[in-house]
C-alpha positions in Angstrom: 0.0 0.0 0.0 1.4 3.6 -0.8 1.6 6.2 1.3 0.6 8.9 -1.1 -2.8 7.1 -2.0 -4.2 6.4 1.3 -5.9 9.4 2.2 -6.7 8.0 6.1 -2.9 8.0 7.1 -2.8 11.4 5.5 -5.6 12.1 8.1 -3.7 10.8 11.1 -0.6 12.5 10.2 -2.2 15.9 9.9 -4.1 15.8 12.8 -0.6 14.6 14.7 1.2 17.7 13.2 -1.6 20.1 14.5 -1.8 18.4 17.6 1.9 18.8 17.9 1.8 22.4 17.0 -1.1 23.4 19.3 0.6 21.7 22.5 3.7 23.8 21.5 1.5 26.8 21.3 -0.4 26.2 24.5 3.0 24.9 26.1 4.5 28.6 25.3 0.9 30.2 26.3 1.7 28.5 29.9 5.5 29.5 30.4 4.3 33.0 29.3 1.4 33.4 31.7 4.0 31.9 34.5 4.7 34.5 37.1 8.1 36.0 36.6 10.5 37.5 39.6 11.1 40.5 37.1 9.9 43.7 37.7 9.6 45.7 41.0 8.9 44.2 44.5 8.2 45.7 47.7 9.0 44.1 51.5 9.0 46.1 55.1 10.9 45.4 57.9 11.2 46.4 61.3 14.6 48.1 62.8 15.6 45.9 65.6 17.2 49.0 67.1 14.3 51.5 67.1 11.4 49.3 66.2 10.7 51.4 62.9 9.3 49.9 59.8 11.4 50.7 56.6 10.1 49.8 53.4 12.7 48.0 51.1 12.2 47.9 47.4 13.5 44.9 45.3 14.4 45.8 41.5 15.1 42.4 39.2 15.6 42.5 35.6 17.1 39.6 33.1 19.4 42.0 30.4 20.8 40.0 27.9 20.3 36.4 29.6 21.9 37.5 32.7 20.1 38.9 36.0 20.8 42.1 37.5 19.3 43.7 40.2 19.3 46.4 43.2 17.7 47.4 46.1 17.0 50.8 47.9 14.3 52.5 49.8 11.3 55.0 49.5 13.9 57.8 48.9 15.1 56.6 45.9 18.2 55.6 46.5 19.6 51.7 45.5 22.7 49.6 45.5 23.6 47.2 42.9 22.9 43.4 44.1 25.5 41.3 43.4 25.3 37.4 42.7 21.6 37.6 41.1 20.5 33.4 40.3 17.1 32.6 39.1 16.7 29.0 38.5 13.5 28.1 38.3 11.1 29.7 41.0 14.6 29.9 43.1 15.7 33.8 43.8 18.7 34.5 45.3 21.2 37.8 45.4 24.1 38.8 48.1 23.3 42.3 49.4 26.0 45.2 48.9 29.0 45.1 51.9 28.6 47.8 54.4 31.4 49.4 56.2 31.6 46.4 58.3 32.1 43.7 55.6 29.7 41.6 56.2 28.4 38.8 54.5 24.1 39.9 53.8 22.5 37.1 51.6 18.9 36.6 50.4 17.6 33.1 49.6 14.1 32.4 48.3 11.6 31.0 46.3 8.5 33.0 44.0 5.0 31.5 45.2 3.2 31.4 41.8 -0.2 31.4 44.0 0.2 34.5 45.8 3.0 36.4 43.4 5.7 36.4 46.3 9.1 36.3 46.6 9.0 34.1 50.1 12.3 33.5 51.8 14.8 34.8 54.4 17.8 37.3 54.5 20.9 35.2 56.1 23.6 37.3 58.2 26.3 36.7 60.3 23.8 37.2 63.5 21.2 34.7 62.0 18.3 34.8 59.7 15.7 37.2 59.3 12.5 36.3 57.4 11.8 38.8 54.8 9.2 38.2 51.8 8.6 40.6 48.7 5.7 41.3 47.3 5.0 43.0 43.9 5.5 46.9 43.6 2.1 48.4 43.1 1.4 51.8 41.7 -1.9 51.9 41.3 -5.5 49.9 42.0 -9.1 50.5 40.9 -11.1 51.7 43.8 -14.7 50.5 44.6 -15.2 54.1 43.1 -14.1 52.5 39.7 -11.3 55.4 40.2 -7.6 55.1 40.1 -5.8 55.4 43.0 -2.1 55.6 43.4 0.2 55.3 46.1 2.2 58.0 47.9 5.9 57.7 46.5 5.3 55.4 44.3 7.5 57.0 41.7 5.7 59.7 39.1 3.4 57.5 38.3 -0.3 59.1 39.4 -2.1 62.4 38.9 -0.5 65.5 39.3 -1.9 69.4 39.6 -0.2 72.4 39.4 -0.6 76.0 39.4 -0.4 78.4 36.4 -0.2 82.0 36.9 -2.5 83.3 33.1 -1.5 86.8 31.5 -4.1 88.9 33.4 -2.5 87.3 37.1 -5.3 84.7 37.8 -4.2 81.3 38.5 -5.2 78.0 36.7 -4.6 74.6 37.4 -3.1 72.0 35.3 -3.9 68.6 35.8 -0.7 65.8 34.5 -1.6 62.1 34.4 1.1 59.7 34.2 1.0 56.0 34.2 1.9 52.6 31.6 -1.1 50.7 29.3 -1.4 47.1 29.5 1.8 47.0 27.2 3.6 48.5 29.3 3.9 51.9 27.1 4.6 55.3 28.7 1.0 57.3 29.2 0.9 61.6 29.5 -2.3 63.0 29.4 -2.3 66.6 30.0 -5.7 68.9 30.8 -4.0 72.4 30.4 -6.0 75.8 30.9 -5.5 77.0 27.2 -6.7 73.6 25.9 -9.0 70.5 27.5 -7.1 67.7 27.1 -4.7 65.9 24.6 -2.5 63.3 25.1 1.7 63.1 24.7 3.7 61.8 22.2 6.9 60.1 22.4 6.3 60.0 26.3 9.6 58.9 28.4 9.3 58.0 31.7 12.4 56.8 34.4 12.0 56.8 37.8 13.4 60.5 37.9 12.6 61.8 34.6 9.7 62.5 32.5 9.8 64.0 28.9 7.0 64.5 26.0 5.7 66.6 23.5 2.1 67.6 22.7 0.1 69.2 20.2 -3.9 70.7 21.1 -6.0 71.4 18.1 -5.4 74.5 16.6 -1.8 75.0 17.2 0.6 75.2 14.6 3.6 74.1 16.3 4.4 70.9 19.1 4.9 72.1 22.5 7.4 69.9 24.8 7.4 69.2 28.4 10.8 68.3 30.3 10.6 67.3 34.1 12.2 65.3 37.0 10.7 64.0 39.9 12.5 63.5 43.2 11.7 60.4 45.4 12.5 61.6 48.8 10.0 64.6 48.1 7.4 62.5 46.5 7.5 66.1 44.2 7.0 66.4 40.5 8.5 69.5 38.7 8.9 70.7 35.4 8.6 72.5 31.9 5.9 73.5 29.5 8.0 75.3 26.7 7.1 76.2 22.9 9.3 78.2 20.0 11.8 80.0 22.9 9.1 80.1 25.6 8.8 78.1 28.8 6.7 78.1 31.7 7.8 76.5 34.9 5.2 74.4 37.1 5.5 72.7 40.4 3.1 69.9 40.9 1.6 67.9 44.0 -0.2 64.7 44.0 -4.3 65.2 42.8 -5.4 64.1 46.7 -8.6 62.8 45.1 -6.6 59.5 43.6 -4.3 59.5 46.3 -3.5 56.7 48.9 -1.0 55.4 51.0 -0.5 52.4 49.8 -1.9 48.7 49.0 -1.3 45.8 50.9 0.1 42.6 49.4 -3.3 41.7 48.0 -3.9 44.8 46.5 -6.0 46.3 49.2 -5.8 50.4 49.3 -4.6 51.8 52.5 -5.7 54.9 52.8 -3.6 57.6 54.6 -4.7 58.5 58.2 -7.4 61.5 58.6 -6.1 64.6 58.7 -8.3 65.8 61.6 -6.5 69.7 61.3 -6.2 71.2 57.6 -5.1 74.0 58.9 -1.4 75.4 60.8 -2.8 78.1 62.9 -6.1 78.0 65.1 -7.8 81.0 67.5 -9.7 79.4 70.5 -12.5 81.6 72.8 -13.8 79.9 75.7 -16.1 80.2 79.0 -14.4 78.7 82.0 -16.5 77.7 85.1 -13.2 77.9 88.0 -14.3 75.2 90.6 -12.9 75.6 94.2 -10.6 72.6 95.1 -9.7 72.7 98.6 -7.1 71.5 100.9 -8.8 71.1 104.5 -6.8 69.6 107.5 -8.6 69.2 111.0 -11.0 72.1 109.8 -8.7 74.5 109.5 -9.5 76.9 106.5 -7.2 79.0 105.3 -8.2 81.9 102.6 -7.5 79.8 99.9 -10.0 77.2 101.5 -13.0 79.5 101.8 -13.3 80.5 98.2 -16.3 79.4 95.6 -17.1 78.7 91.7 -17.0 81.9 89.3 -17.1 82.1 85.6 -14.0 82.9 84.0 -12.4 83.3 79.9 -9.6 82.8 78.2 -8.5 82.7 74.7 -5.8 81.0 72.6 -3.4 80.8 69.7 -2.5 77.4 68.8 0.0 76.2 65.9 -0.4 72.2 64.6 3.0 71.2 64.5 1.9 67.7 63.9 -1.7 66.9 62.8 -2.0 65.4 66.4 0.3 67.9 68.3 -0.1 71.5 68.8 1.5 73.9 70.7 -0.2 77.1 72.4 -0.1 80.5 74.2 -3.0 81.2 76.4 -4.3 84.5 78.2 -7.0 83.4 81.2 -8.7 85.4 83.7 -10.8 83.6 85.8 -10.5 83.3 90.2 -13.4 82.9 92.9 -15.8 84.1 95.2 -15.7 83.9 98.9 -17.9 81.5 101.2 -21.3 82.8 102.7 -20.6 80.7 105.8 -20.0 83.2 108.7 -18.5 81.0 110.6 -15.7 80.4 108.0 -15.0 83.6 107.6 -15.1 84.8 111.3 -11.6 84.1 111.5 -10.3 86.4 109.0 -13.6 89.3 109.1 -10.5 91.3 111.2 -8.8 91.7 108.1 -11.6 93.1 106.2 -13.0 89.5 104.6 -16.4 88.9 103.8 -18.4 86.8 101.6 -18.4 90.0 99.2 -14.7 89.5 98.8 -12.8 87.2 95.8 -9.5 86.0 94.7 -9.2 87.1 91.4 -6.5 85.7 89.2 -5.5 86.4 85.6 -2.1 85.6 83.1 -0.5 83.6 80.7 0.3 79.9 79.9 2.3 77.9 77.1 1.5 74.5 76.7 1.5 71.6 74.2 -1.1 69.1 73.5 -1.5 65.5 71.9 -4.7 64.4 70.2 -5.8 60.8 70.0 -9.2 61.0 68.1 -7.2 58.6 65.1 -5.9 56.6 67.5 -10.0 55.9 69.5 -11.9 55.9 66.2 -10.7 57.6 63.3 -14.4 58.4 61.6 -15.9 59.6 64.6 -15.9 63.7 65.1 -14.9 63.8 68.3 -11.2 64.4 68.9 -9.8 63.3 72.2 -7.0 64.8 73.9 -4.7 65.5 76.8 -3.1 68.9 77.6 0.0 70.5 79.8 0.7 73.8 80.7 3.1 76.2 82.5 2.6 79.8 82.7 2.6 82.8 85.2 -0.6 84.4 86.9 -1.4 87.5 88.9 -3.5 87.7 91.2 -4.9 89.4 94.4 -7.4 89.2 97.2 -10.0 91.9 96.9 -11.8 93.5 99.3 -15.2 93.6 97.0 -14.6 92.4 93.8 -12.1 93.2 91.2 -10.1 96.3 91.2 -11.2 96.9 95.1 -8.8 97.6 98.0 -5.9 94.7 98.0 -6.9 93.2 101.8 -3.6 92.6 103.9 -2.5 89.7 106.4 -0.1 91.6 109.0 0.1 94.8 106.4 1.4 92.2 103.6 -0.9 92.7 100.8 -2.4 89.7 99.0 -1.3 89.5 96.0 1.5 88.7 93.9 3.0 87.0 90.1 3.7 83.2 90.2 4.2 80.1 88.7 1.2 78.3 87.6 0.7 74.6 86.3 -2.0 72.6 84.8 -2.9 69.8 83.5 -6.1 68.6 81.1 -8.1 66.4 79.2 -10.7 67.3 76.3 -12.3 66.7 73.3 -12.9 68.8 70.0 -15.8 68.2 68.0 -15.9 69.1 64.3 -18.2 71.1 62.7 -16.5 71.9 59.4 -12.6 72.0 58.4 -12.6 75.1 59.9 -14.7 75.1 62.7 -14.3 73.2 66.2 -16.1 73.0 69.0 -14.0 72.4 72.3 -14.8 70.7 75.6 -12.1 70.6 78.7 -11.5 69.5 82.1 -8.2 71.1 83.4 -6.7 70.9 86.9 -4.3 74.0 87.8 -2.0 74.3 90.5 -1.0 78.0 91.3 1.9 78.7 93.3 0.9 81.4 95.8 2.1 80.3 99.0 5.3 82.1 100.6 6.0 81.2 104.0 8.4 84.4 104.3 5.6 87.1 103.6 2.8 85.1 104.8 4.0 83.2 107.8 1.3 81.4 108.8 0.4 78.7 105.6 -1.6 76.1 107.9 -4.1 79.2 108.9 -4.0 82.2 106.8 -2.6 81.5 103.6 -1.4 78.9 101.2 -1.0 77.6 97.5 -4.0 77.5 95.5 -6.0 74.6 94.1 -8.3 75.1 91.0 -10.3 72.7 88.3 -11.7 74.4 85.2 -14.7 73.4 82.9 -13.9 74.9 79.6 -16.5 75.3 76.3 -15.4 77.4 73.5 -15.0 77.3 69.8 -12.3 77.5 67.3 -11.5 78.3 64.0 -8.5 77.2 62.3 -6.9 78.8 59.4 -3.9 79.4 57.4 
């Protein structure tokens, strides 16, 4: 029987040759879809010395059938890996010598499953478990918006201000990012034009270059910039035919997030719970009596009631959750309507129509918690300390009366004063606070050397204050 004239063998062999072929294809289909330890990947690790986390990022790249690679950190700054293997889903590189000379290696293995690099870092002191996962720039929110991650190169959304002929200022709004393919993206929404999109776009880690033309315009238009890691800061270039203008750009907030966890989870960044540097505070104080009594012996300072006092305050936000303040207060008490109290000092000229009155000035810091307690929740815990100096005086009838006298030593005098408080703000816009505090002060009055007698006549002073007040921030 020939070959050539039996059509059913022909049948078998063809359908063996396209079987053949399609297993190859499907076989290079499978080793292209395997996950590869090219690319960028991300691991954090904890300082054993000062407990801080430092994020470590992993660069490998295969150029010309051999692997390179380095590693740095969020500021932009690498070192060049030596010994880079890949066999298989094996990873292993020798870190950079330090100026000790040690020996830093990194053994591991790429999980296909999860699209990790799992394994440990092997020093002279032991091992260290440290896994990579892949370097993210950016995930689809729930929104079905973009969101990209705080130093994560200049990859994201960028705005920045343009001063226009007549002095007003625009904005201009510079997306950057790759397509599926992995090509360079610009998109530019400029105040002269709406939108159009760059040609011959380059982007590097530190530099970004394209040109563009909008409709209407006779000649391309260029735009040269750099962006600097440490910063997370985007400058650059608009320039046409000899002319240039210069932008600085921040990250569009609205597509900005912290980062993404290893499954691709957004973090978002803490709430900023002060959007503004400076802050004026007005309050109502009610000063509550806190005495010292021993064997019912009152001294002035023991024989005085509530009264309403103010006080107002500058505060600066060092820190979204720290401030520090200046405060002016004027506040102090009334005296007891119990006769018998006072019969021991009515000689002197004390009555019930009498009052220690007190005013000054206090610095102090504070530390808000609210993030810390419940981060959505409008209520702002905090607690507060505060040092300061206070005048004051013992009044025969109120403020500005005669100064009453113990042995022909007026009372009064200018002394140290302590507190300390907790509170709460409550917000009412990004502006606007409302403020609640308890505060405890401690004013130094006593002085055994005027005022001989501090078990019966007079002694340091004891106050609590319930504070309500508003603020507004701003600047």
């Amino acid at each position: 029987m020939a070959l050539g004239r039996n059509p059913k063998v022909w049948s078998i062999i063809a359908v063996a040759a396209l079987a053949t072929l399609f297993s190859g294809f499907a076989l290079a289909q499978d080793e292209a879809s395997k996950p590869t330890p090219a690319g960028k990947w991300e691991s954090t690790v904890t300082d054993p010395m000062t407990k801080a986390e430092i994020k470590t990022i992993l660069t490998l790249e295969e150029v010309d059938g051999q692997w390179i690679g380095s590693i740095g950190d969020e500021t932009g700054e690498t070192l060049e890996l030596s010994g880079v293997r890949i066999d298989g889903n094996r990873v292993q590189f020798s870190f950079p010598k330090n100026e000790m000379n040690l020996d830093v290696t990194y053994s591991g293995a790429l999980d296909a499953e999860s699209d990790q690099i799992l394994g440990s870092m092997k020093t002279p002191f032991g091992d260290q478990e440290m896994n990579f996962h892949r370097h993210r720039t950016s995930v689809t929110g729930q929104d079905g918006q973009k969101k990209y991650a705080i130093g994560s190169g200049p990859t994201g959304v960028w705005l920045g201000k343009v001063r226009m002929p007549d002095g007003e200022e625009k904005i201009v709004k510079l997306t950057l990012e790759s397509d599926e393919q992995g090509e360079a993206i610009a998109i530019l929404e400029d105040p002269f034009v709406d939108e159009v999109r760059g040609k011959n776009v380059q982007i590097s880690d530190t530099m970004i270059s394209f040109t563009y033309r909008p409709a209407g315009q006779r000649y391309p238009s260029n735009f040269t910039g750099s962006y600097v890691a440490a910063d997370d800061r985007l400058t650059g270039s608009f320039s046409q035919r000899g002319t240039s203008r210069f932008v600085k750009f921040a990250r569009d907030p609205e597509t900005t997030v912290l980062g993404f966890t290893n499954d691709g989870q957004i973090i978002e960044p803490a709430r900023t719970r002060h959007q503004h540097r400076l802050a004026l505070t007005g309050r109502a104080s009610q000063w509550l009596a806190l005495h010292m009594v021993k064997d019912d012996t009152y001294t002035i300072n023991s024989m005085t009631t509530s009264r309403l006092g103010l006080d107002g305050t500058l505060r600066w936000y060092a820190r979204d959750a720290f401030a520090i303040f200046g405060r002016y207060f004027r506040g102090g008490f009334s005296m007891t309507s119990d006769q018998e109290k006072l019969a021991s000092h009515a000689h002197m000229g004390l009555s019930s129509d009498s009052s220690l009155n007190i005013s000054g000035w206090e610095f102090g810091v504070v530390g808000y918690f609210g993030n810390i307690i419940k981060e959505s929740s409008r209520f702002n815990p905090y607690m507060t300390a505060t040092l300061g100096k206070a005048s004051w005086e013992v009044n025969a009838e109120g403020r500005g009366s005669a100064v009453l006298a113990i042995d022909d030593e007026p009372l009064e005098g200018t002394d140290w004063v302590a507190g300390f408080g907790l509170g709460t703000e409550y917000e009412m816009s990004s502006s606007f606070n409302l403020e609640f505090e308890w505060m405890w002060r401690y004013f130094a009055t006593q002085d055994e050397f005027v005022w001989t007698d501090t078990t019966n006549d007079w002694s340091n002073t004891h106050a609590w204050t319930l504070s309500v007040g508003a603020t507004y921030l701003f600047w």
